[in-house]
PDB file of N, CA, C and O in Angstrom:
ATOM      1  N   UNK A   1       9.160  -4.266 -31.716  1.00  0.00           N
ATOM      2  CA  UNK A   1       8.570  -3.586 -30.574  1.00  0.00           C
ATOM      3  C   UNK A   1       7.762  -4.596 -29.747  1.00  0.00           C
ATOM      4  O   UNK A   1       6.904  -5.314 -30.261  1.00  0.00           O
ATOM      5  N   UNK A   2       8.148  -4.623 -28.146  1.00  0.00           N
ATOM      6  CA  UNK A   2       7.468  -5.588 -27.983  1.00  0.00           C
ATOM      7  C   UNK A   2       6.159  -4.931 -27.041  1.00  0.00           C
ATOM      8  O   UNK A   2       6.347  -3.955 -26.315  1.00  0.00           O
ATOM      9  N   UNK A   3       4.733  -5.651 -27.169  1.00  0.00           N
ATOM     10  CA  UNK A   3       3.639  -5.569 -26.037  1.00  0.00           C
ATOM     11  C   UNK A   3       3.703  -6.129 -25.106  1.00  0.00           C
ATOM     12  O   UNK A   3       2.595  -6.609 -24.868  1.00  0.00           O
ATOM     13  N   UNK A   4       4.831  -6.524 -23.927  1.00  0.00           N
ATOM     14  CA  UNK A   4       4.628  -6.704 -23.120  1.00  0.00           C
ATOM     15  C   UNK A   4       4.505  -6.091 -22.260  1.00  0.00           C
ATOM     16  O   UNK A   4       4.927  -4.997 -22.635  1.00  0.00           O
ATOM     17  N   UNK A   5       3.988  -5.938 -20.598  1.00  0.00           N
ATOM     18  CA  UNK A   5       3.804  -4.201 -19.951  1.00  0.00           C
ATOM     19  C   UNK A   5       4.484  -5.680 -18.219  1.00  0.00           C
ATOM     20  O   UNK A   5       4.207  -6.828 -17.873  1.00  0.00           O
ATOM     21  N   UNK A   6       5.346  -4.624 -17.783  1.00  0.00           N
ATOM     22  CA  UNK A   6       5.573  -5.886 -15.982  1.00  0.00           C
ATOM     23  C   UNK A   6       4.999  -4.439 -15.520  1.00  0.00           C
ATOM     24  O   UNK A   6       4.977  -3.309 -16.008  1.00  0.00           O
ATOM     25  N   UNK A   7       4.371  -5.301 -13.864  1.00  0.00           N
ATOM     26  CA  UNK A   7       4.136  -4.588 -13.183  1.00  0.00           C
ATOM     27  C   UNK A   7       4.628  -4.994 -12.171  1.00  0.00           C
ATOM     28  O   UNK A   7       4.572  -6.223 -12.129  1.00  0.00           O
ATOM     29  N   UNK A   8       5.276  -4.375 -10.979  1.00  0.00           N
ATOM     30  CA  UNK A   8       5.658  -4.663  -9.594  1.00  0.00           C
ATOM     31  C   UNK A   8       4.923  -4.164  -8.468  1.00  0.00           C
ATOM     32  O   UNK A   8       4.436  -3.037  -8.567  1.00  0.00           O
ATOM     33  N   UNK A   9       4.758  -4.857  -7.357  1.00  0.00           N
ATOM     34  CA  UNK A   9       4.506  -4.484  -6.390  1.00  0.00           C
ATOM     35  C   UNK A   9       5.396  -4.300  -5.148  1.00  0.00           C
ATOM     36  O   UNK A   9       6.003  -5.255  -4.662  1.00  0.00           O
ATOM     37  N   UNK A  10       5.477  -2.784  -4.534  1.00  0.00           N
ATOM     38  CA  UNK A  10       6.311  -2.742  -3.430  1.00  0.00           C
ATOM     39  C   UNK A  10       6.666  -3.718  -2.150  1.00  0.00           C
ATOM     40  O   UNK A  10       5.670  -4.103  -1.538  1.00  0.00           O
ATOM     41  N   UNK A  11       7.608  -4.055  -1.785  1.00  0.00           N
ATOM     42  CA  UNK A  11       7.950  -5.408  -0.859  1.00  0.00           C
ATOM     43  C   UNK A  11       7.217  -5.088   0.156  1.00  0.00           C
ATOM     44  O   UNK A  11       7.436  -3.948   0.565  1.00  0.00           O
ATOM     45  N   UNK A  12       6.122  -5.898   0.929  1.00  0.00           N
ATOM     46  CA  UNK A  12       5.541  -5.671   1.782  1.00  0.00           C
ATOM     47  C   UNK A  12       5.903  -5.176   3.040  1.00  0.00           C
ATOM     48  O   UNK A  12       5.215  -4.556   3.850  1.00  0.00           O
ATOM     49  N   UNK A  13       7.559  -5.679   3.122  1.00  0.00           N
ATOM     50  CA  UNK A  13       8.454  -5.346   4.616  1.00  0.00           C
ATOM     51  C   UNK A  13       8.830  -4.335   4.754  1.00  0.00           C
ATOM     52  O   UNK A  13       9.005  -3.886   5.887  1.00  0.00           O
ATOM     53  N   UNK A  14       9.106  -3.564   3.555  1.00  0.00           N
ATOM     54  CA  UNK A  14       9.114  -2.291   3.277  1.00  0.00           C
ATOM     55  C   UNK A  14       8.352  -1.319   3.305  1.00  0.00           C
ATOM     56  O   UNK A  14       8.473  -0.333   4.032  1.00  0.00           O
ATOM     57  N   UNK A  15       7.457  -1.540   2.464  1.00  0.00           N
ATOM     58  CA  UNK A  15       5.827  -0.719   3.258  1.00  0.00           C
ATOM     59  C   UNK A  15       5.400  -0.923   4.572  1.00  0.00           C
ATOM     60  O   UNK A  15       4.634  -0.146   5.143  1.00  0.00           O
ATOM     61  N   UNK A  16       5.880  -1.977   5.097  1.00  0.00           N
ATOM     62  CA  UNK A  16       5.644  -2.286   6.728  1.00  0.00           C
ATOM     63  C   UNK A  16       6.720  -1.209   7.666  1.00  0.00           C
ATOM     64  O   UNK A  16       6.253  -0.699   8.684  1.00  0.00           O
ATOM     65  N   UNK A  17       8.076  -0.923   7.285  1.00  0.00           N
ATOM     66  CA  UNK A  17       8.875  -0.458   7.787  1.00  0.00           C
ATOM     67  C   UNK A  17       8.609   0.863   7.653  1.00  0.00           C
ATOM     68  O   UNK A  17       8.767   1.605   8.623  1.00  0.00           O
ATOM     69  N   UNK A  18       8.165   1.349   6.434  1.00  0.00           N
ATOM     70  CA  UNK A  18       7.988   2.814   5.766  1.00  0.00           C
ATOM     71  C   UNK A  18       6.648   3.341   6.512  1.00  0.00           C
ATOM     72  O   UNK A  18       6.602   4.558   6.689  1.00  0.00           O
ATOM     73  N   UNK A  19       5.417   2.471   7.027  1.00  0.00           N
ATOM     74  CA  UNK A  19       4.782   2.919   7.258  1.00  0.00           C
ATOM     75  C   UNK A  19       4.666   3.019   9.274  1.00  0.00           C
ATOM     76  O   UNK A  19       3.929   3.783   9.897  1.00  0.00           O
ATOM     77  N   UNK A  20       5.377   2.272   9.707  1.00  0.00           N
ATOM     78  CA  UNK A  20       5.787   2.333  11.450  1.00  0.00           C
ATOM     79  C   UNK A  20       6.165   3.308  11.510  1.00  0.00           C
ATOM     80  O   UNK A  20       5.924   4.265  12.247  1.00  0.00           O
ATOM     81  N   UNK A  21       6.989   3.094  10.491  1.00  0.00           N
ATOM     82  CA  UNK A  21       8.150   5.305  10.927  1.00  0.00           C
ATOM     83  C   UNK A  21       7.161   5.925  10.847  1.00  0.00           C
ATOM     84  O   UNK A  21       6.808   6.413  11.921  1.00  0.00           O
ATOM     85  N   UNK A  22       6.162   6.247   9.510  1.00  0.00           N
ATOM     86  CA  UNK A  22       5.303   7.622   9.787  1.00  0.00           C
ATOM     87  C   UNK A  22       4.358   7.125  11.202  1.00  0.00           C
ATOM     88  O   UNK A  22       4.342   8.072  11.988  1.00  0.00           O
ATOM     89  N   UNK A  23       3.973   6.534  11.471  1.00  0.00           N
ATOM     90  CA  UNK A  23       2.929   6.255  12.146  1.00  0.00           C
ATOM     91  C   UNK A  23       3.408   6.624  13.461  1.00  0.00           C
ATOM     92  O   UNK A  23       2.683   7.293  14.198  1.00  0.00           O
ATOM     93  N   UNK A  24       5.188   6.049  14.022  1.00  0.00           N
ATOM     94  CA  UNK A  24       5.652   6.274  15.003  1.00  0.00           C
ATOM     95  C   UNK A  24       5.890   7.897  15.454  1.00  0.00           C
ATOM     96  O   UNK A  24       5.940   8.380  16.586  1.00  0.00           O
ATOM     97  N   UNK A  25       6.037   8.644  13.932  1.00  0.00           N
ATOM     98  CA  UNK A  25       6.154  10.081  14.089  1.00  0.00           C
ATOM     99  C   UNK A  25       5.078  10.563  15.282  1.00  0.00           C
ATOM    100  O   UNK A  25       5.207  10.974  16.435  1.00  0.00           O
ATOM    101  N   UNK A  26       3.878  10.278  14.335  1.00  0.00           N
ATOM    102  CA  UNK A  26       2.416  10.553  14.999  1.00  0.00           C
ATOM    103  C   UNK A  26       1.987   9.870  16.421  1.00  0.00           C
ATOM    104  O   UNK A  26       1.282  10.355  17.306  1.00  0.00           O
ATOM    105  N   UNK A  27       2.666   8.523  16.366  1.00  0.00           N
ATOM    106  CA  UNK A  27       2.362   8.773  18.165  1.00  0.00           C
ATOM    107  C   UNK A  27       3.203   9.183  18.974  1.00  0.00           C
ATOM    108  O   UNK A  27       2.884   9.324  20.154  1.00  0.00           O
ATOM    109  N   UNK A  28       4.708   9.523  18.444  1.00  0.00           N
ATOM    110  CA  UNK A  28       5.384  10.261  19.498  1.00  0.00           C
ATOM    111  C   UNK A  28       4.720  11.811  19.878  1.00  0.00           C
ATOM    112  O   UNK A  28       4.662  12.327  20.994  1.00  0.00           O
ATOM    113  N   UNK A  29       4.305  12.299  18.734  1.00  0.00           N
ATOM    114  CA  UNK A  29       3.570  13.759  19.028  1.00  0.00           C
ATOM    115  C   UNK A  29       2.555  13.517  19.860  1.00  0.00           C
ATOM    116  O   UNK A  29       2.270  14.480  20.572  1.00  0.00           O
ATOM    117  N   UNK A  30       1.659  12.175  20.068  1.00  0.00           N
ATOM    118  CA  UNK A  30       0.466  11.732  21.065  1.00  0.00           C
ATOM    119  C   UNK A  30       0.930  11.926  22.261  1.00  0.00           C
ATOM    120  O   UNK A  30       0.660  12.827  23.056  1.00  0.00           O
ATOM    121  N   UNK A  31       1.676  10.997  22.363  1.00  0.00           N
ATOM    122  CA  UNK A  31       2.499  10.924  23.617  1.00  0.00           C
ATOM    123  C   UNK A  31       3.136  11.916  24.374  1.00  0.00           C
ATOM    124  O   UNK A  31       3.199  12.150  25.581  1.00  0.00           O
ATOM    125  N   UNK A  32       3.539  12.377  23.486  1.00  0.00           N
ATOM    126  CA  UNK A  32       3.503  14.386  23.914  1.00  0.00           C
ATOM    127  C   UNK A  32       2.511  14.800  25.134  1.00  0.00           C
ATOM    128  O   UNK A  32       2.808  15.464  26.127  1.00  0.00           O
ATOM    129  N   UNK A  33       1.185  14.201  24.777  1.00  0.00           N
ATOM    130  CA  UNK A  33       0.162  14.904  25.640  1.00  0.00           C
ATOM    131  C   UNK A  33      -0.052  13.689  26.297  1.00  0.00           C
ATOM    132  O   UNK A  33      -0.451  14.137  27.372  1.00  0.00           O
ATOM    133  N   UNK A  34      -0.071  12.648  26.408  1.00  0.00           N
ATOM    134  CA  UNK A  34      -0.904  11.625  26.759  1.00  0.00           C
ATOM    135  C   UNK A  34       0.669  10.402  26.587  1.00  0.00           C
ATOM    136  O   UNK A  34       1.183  10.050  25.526  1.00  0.00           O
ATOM    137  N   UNK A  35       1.085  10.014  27.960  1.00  0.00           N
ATOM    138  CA  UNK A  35       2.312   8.896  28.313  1.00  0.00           C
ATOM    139  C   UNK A  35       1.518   7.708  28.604  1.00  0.00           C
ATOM    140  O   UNK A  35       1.170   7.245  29.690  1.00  0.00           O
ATOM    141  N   UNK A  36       1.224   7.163  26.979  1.00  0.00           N
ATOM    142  CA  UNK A  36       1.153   6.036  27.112  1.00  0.00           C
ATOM    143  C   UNK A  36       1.310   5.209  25.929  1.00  0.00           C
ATOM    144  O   UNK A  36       0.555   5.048  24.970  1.00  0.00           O
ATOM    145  N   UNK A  37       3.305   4.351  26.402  1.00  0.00           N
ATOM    146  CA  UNK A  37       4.209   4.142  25.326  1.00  0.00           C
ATOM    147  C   UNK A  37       3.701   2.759  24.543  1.00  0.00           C
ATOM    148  O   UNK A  37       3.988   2.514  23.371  1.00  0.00           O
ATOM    149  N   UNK A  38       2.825   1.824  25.478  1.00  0.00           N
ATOM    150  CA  UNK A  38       2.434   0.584  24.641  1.00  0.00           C
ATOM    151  C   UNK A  38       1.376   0.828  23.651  1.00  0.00           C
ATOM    152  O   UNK A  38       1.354   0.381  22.504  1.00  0.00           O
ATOM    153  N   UNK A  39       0.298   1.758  24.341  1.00  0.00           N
ATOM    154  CA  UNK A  39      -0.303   1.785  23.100  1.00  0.00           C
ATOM    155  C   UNK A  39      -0.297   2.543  21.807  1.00  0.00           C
ATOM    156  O   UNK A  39      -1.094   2.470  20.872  1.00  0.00           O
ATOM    157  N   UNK A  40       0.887   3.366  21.969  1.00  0.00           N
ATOM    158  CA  UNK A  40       1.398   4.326  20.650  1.00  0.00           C
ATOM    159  C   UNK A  40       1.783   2.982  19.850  1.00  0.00           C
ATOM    160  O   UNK A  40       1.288   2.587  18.795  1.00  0.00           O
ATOM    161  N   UNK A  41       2.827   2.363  20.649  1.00  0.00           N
ATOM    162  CA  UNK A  41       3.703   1.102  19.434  1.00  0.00           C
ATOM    163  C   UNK A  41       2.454   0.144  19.128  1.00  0.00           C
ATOM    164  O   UNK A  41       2.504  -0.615  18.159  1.00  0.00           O
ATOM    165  N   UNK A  42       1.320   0.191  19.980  1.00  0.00           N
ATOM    166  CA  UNK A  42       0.246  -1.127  18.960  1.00  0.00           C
ATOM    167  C   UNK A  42      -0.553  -0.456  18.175  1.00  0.00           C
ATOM    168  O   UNK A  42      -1.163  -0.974  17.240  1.00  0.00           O
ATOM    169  N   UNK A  43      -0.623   0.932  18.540  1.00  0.00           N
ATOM    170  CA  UNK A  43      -1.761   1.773  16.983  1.00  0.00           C
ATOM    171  C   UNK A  43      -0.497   1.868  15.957  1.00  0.00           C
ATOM    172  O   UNK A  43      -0.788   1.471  14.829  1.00  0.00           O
ATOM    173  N   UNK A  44       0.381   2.159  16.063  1.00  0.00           N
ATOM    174  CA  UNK A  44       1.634   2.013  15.135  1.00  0.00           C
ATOM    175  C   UNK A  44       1.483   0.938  14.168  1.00  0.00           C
ATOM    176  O   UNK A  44       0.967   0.888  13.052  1.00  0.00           O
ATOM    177  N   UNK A  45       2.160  -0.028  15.014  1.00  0.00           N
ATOM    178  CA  UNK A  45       1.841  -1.495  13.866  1.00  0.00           C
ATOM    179  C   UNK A  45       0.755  -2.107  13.995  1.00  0.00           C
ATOM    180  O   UNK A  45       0.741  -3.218  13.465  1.00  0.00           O
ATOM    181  N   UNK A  46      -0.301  -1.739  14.586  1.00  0.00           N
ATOM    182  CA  UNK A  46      -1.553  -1.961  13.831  1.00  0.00           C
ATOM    183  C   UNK A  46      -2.351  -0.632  12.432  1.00  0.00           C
ATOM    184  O   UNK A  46      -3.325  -0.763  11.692  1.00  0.00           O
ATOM    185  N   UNK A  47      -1.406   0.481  12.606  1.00  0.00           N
ATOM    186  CA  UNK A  47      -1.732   0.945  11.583  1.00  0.00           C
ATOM    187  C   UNK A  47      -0.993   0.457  10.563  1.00  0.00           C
ATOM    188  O   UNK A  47      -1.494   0.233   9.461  1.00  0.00           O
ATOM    189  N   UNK A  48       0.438   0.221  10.877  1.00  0.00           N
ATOM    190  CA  UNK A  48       0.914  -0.597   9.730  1.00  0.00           C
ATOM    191  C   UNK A  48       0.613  -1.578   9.123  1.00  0.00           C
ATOM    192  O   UNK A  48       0.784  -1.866   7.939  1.00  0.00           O
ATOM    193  N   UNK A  49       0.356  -1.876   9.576  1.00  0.00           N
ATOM    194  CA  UNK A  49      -0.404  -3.847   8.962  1.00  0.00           C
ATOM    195  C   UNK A  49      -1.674  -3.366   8.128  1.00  0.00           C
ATOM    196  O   UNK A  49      -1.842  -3.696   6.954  1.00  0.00           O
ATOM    197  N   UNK A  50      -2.416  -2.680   8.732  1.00  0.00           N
ATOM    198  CA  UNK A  50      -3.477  -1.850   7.620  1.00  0.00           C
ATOM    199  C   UNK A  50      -3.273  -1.059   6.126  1.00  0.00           C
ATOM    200  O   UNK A  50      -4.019  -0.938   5.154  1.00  0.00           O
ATOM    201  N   UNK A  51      -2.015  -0.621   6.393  1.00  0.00           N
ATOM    202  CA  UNK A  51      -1.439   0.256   5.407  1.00  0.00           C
ATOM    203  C   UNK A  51      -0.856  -0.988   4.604  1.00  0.00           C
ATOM    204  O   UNK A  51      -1.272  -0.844   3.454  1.00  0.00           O
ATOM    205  N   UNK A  52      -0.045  -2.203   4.681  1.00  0.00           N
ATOM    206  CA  UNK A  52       0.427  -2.858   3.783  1.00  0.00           C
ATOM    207  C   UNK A  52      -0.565  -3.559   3.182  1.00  0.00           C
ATOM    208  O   UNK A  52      -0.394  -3.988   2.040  1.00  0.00           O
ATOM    209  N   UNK A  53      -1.995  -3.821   4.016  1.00  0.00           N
ATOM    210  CA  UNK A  53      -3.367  -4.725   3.430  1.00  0.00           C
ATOM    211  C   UNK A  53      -3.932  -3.790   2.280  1.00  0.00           C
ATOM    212  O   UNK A  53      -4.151  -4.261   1.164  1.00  0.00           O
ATOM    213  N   UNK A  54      -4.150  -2.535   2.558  1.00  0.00           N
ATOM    214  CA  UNK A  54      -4.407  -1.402   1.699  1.00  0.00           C
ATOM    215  C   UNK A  54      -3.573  -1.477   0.241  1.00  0.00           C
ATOM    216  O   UNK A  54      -3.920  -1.706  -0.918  1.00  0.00           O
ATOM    217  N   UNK A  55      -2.222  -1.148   0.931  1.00  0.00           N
ATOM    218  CA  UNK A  55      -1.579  -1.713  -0.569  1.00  0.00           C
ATOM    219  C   UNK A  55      -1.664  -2.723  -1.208  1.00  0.00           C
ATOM    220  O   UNK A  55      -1.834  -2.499  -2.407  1.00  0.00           O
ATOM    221  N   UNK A  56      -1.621  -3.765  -0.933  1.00  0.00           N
ATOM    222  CA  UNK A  56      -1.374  -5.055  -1.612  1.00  0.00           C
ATOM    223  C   UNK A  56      -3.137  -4.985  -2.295  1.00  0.00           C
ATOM    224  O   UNK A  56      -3.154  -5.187  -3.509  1.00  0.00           O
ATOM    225  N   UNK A  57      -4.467  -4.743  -1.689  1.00  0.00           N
ATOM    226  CA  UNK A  57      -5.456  -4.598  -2.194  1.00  0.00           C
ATOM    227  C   UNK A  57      -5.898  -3.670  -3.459  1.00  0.00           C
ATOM    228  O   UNK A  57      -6.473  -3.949  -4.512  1.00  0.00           O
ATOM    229  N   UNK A  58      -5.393  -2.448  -2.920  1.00  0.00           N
ATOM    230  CA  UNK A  58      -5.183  -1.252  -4.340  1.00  0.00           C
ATOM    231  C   UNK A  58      -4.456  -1.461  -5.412  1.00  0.00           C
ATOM    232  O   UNK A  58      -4.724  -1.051  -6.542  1.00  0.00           O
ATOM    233  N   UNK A  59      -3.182  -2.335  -4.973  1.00  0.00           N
ATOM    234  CA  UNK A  59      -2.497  -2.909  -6.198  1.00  0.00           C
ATOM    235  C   UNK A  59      -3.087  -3.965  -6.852  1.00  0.00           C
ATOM    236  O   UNK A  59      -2.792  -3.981  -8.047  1.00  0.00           O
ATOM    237  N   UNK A  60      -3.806  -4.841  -6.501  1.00  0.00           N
ATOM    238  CA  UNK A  60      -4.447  -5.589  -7.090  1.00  0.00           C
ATOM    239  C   UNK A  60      -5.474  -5.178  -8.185  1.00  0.00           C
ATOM    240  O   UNK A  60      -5.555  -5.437  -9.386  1.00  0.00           O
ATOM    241  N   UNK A  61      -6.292  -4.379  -7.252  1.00  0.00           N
ATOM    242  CA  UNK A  61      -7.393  -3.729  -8.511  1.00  0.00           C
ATOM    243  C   UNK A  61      -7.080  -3.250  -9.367  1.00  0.00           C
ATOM    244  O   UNK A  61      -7.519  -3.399 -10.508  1.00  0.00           O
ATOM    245  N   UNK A  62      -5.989  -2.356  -8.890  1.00  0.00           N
ATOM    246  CA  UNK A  62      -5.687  -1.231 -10.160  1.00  0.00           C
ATOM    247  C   UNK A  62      -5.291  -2.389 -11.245  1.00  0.00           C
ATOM    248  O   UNK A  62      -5.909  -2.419 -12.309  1.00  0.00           O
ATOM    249  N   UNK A  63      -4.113  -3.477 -10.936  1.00  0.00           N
ATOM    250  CA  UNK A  63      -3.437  -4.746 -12.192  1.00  0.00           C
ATOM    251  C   UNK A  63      -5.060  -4.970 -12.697  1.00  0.00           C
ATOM    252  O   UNK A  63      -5.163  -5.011 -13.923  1.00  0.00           O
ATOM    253  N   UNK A  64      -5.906  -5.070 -12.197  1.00  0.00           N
ATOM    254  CA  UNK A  64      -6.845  -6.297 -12.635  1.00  0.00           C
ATOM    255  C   UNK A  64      -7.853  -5.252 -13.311  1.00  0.00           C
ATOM    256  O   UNK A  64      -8.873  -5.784 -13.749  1.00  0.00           O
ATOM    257  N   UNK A  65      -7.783  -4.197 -13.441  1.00  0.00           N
ATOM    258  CA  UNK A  65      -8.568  -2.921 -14.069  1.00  0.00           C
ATOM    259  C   UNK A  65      -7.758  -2.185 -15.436  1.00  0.00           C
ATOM    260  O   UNK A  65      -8.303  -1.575 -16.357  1.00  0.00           O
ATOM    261  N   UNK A  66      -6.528  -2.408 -15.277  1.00  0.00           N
ATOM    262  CA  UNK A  66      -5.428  -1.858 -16.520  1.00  0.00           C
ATOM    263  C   UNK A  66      -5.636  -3.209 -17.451  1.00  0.00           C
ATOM    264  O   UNK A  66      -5.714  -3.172 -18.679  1.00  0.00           O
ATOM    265  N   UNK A  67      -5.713  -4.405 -16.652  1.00  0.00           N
ATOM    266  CA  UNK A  67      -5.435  -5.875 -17.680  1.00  0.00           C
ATOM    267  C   UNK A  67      -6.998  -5.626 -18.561  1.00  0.00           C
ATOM    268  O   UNK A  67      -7.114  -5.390 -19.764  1.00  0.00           O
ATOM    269  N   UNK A  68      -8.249  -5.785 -17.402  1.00  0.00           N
ATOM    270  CA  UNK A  68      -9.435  -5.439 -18.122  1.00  0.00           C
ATOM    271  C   UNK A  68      -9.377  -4.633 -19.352  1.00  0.00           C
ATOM    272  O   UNK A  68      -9.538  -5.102 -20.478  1.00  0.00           O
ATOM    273  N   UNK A  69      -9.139  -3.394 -19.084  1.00  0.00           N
ATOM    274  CA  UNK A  69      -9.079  -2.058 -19.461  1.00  0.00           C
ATOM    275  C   UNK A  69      -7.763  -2.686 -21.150  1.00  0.00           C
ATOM    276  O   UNK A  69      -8.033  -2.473 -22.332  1.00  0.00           O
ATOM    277  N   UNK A  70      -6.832  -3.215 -20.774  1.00  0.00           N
ATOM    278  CA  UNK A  70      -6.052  -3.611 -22.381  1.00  0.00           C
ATOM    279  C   UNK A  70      -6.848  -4.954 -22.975  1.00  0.00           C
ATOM    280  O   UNK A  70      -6.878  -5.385 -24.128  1.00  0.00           O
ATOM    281  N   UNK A  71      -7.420  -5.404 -21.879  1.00  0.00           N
ATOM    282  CA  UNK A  71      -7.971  -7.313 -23.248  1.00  0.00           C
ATOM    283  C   UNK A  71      -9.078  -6.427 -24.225  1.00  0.00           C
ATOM    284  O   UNK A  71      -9.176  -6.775 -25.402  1.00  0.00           O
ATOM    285  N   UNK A  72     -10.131  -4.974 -23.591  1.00  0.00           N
ATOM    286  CA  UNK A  72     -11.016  -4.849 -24.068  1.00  0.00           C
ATOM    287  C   UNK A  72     -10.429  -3.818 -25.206  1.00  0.00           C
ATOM    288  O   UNK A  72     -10.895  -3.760 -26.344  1.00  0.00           O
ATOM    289  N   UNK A  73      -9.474  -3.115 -24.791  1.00  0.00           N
ATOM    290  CA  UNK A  73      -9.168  -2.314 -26.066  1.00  0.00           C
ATOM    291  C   UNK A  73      -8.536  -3.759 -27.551  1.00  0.00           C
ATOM    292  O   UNK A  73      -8.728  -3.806 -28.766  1.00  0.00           O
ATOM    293  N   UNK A  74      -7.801  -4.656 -26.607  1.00  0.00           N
ATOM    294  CA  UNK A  74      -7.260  -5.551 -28.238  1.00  0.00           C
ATOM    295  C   UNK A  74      -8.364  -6.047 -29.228  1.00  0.00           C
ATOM    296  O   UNK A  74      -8.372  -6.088 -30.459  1.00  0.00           O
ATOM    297  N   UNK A  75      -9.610  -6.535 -27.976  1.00  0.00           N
ATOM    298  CA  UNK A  75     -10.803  -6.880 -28.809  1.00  0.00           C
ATOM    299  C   UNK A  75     -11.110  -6.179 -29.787  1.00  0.00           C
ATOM    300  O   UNK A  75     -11.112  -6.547 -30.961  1.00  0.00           O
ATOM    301  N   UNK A  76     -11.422  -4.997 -29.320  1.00  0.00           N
ATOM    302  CA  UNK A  76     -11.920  -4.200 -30.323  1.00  0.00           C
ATOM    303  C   UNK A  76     -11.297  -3.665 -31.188  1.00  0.00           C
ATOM    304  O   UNK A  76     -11.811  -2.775 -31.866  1.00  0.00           O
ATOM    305  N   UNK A  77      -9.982  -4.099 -31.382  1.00  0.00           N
ATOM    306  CA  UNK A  77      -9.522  -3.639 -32.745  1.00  0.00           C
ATOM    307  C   UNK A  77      -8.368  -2.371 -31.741  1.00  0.00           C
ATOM    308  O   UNK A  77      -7.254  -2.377 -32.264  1.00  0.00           O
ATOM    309  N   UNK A  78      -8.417  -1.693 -30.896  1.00  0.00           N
ATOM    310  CA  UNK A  78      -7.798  -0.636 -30.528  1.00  0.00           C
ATOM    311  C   UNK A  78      -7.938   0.737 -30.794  1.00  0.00           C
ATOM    312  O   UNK A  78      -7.072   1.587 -31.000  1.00  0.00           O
ATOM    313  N   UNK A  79      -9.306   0.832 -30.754  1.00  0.00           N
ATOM    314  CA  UNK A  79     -10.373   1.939 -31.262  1.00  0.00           C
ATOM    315  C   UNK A  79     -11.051   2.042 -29.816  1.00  0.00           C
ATOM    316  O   UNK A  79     -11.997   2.807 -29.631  1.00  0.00           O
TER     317      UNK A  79
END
């Protein structure tokens, strides 16, 4: 049995792509009320670029809080 554990993180271009679409949803509904097409596409991918910093940050902690979270259980025996 082995203890090893992988973890991955989602491709950033992908969360970049995944997150324009929702974002683009939401300013086409803006734009609905309010015609103005440049700045829907720069809150777009400037929300995107936020959303992939978010991830790549949350993924970090969480790795670096599970790794914490297993060195301290081996120490101690696993009690």
């Amino acid at each position: 049995m082995s203890n090893e554990m992988k973890v991955r993180l989602g491709h950033p271009v992908v969360i970049f792509i995944h997150s324009v679409a929702l974002l683009l949803i939401g300013c086409a509904i803006g734009m609905h009320w309010h015609q103005s097409h440049s700045a829907a596409i720069w809150i777009a991918v400037s929300g995107a670029v936020l959303v992939v910093i978010n991830e790549m940050i949350s993924c970090f902690w969480w790795v670096s809080l599970t790794a914490w979270w297993i060195r301290r259980h081996r120490h101690s025996g696993g009690s």
